[in-house]
N, CA and C of each residue as an Amber inpcrd file, in Angstrom:
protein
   309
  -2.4730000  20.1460000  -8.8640000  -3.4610000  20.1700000  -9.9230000
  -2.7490000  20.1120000 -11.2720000  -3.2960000  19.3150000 -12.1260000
  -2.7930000  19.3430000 -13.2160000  -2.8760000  20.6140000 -14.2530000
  -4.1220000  20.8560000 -14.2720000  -4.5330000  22.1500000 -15.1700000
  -5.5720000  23.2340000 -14.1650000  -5.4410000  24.3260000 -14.7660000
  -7.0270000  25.3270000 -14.1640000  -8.0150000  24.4490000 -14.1270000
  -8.3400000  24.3440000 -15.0930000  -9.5400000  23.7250000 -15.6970000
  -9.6490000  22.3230000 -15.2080000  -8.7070000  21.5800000 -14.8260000
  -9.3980000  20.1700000 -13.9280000  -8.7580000  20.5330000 -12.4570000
  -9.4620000  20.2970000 -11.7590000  -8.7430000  21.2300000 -10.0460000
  -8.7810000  19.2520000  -9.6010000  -8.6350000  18.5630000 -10.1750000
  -8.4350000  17.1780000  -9.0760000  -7.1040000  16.9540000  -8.6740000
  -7.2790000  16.2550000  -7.6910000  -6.2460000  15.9280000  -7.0820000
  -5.4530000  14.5040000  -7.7020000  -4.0570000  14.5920000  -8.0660000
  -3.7320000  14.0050000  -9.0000000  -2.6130000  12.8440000  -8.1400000
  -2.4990000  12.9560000  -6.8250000  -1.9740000  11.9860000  -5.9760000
  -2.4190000  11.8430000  -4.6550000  -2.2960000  11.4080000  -3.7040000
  -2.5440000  10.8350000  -2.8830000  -1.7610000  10.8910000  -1.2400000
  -2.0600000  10.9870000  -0.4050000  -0.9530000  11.3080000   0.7000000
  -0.2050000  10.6200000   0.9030000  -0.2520000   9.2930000   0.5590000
   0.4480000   7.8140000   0.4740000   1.4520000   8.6220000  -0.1530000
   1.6320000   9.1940000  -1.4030000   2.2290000   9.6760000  -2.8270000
   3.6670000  10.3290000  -1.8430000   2.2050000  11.6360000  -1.2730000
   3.2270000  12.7350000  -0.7820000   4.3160000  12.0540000  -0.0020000
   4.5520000  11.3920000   0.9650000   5.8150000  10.5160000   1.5390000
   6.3890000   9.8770000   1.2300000   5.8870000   8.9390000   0.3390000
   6.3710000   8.4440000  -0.5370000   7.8570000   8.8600000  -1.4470000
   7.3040000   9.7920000  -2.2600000   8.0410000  10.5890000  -2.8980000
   8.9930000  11.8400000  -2.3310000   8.6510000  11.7930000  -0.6990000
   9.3190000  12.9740000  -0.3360000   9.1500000  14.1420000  -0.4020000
   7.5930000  14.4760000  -0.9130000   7.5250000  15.8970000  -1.0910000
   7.7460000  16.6510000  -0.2550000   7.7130000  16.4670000   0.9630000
   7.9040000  17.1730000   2.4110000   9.1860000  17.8470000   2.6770000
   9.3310000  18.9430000   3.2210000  10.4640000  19.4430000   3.9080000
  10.0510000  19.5320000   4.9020000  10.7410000  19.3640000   6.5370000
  10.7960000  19.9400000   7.5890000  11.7150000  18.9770000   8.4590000
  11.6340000  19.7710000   9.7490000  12.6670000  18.7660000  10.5680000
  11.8440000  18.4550000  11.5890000  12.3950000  17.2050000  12.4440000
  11.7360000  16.6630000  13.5710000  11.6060000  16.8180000  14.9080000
  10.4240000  17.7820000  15.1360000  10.5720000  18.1100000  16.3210000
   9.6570000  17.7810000  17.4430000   9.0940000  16.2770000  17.4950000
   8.2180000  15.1830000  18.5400000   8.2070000  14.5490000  18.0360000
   8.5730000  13.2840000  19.1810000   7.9640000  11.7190000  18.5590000
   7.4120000  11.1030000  19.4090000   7.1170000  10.4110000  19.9650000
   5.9730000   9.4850000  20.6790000   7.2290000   8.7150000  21.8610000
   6.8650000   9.4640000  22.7960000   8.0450000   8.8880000  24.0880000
   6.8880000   9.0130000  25.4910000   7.4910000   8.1650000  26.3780000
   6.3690000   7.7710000  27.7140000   6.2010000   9.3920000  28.2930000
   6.9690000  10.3780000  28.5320000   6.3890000  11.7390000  28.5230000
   6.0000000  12.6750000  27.6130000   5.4890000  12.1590000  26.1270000
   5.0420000  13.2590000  25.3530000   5.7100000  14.6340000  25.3040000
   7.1590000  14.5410000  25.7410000   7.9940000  15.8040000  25.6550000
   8.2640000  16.3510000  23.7970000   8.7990000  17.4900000  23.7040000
   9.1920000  17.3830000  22.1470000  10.9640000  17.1270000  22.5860000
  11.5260000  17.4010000  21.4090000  13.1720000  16.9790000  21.3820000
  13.8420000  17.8370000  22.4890000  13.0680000  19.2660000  22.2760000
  14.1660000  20.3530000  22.5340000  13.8440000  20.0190000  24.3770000
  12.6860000  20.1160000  25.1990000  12.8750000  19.5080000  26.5940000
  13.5190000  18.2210000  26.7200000  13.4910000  17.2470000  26.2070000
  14.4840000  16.6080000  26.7450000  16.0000000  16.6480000  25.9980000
  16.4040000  17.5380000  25.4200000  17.6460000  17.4910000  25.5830000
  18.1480000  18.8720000  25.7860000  19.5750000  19.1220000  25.9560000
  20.0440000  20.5810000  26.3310000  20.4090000  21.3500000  25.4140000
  21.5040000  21.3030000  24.3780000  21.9240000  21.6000000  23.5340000
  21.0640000  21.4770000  22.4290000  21.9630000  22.8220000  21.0500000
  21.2890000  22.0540000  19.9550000  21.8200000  21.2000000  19.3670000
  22.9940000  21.0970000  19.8830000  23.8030000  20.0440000  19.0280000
  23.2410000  18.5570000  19.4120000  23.3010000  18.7410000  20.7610000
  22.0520000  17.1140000  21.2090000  20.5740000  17.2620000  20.2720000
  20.0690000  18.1130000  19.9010000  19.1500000  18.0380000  19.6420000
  19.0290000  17.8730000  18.2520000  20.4620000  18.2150000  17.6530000
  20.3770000  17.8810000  15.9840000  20.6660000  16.2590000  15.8300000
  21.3750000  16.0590000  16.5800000  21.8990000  14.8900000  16.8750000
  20.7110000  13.6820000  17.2270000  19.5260000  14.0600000  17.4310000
  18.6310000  13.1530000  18.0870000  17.5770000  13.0780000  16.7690000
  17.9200000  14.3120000  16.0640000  16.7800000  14.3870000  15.3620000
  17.2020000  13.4190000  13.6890000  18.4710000  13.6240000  13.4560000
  19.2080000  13.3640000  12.8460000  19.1680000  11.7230000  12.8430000
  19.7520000  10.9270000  14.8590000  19.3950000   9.6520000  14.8110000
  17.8340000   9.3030000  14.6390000  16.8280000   9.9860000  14.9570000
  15.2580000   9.0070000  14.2180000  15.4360000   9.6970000  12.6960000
  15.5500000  10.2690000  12.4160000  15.6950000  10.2230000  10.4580000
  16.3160000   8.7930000  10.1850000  17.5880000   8.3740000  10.7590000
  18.4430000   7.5000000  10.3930000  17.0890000   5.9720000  10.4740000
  16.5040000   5.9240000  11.4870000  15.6890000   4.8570000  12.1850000
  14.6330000   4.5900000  11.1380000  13.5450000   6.1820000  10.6620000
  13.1450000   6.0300000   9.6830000  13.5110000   5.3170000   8.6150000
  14.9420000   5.5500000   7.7640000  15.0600000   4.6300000   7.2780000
  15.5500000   3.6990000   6.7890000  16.1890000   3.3090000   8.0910000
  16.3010000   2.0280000   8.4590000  15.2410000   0.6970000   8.3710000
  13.8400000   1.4900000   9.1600000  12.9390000   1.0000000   8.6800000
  12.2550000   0.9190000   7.1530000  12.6500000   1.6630000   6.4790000
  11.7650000   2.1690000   5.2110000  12.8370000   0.3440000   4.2210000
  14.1770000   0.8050000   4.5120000  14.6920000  -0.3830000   3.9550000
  14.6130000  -1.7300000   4.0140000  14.0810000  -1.7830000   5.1050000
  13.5590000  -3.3650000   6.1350000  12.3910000  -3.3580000   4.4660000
  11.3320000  -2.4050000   5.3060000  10.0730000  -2.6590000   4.2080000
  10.7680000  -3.2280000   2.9880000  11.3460000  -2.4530000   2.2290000
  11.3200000  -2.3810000   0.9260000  11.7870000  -4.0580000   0.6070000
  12.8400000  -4.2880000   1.1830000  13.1970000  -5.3890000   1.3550000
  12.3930000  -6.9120000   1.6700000  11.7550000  -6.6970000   2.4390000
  10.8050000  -7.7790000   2.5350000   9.7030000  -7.9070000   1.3850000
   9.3250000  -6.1820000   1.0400000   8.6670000  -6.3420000   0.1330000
   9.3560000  -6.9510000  -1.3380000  10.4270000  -7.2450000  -1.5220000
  10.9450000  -7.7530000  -2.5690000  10.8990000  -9.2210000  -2.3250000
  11.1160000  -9.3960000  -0.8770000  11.2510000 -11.1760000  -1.0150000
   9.7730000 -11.5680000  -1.1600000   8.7010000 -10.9420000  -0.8670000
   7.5700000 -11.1270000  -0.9200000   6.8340000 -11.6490000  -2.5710000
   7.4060000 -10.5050000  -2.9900000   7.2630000 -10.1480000  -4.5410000
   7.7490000 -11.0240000  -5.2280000   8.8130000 -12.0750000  -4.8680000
   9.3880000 -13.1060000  -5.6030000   8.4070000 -14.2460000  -5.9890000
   8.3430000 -14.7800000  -6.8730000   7.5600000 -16.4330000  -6.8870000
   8.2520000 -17.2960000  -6.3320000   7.2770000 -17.8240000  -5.4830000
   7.9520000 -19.2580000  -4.5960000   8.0740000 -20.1210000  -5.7150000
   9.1740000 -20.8100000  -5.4520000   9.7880000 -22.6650000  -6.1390000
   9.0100000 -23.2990000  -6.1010000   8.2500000 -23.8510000  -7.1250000
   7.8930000 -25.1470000  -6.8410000   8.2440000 -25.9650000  -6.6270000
   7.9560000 -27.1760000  -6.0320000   8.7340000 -27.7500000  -4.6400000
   7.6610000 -29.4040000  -5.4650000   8.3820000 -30.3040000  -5.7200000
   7.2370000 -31.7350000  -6.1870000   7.5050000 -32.4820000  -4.7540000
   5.5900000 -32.4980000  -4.5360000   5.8010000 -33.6940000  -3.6080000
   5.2650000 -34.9400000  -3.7740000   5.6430000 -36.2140000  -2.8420000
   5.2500000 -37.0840000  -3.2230000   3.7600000 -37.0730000  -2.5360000
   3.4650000 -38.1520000  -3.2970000   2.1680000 -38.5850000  -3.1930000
   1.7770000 -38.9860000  -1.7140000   0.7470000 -38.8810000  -0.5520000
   0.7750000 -39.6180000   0.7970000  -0.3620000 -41.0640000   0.7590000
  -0.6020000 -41.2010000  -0.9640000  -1.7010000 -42.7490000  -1.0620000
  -1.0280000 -43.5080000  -0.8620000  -1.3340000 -44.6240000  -0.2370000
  -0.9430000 -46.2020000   0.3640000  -1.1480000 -47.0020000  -0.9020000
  -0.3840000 -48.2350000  -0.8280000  -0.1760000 -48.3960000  -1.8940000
  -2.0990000 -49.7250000  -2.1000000  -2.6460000 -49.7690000  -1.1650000
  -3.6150000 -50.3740000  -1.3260000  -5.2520000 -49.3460000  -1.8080000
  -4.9200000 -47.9190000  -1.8060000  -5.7060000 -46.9680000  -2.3590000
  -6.5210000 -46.3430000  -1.3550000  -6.1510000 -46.7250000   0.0650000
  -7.1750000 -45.8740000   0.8150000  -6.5050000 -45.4210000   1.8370000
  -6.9880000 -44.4350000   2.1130000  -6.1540000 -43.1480000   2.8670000
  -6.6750000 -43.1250000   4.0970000  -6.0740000 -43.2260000   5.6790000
  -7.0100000 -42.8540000   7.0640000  -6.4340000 -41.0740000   7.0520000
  -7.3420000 -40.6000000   7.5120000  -7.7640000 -39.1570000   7.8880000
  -6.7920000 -38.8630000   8.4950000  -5.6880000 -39.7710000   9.5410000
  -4.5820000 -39.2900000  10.1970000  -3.1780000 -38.7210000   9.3630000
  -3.5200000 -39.4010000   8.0780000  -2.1640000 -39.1800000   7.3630000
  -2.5920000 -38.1390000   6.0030000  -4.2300000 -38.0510000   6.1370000
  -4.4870000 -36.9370000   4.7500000  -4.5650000 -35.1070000   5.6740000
  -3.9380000 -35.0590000   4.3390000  -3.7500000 -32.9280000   4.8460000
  -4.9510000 -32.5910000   4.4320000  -4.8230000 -31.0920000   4.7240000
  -5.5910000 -30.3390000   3.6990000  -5.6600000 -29.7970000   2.4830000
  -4.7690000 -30.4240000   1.4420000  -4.3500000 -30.3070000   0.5240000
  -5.3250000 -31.5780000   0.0310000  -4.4730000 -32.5470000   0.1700000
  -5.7190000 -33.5830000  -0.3300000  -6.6290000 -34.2730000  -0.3640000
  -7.3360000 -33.7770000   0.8900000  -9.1640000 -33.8870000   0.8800000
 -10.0080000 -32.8410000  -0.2190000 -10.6570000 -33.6480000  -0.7720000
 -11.4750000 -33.3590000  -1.6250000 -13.2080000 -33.1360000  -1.3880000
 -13.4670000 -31.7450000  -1.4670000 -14.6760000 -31.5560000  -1.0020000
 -15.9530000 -31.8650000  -2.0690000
């Protein structure tokens, strides 16, 4: 909240991960037996170790995103093409796209 006096909510849950507001550590993830970390492994050292490699995976993935989202974000080249009119002015349907039919 920003103030007493306005009680709204000033971000978003998107926000909260985003930004990391979170502390905690990882203890289930989505495996064909719905186990948490600590049954399938023995130790805690296996188990820091496991929890430690999906943090890493997280973001691994988070960088993929970000990344694509940059090539995304770029403006494509314009690219000149030639023209596909014949030089007698009429076009068969086999050689016009959808670019240059005109509705």
């Amino acid at each position: 909240m920003a103030s007493a006096l306005n009680n709204s909510v000033t971000g978003s849950i998107d926000d909260f991960f985003r930004k990391r507001s979170y502390k905690g550590e990882i203890y289930k993830t989505g495996n064909p037996g719905n186990r948490s970390i600590s049954q399938y492994t023995s130790t805690p050292e296996e188990m820091k170790a496991e929890q430690e490699r999906i943090e890493r995976e997280l973001l691994d993935v988070e960088q993929l995103i970000r990344k694509e989202g940059e090539v995304i974000a770029t403006p494509p080249r314009e690219v000149k093409r030639s023209s596909n009119k014949k030089s007698s002015g009429t076009t068969t349907s086999a050689s016009q796209t959808m670019r240059n039919r005109r509705y």
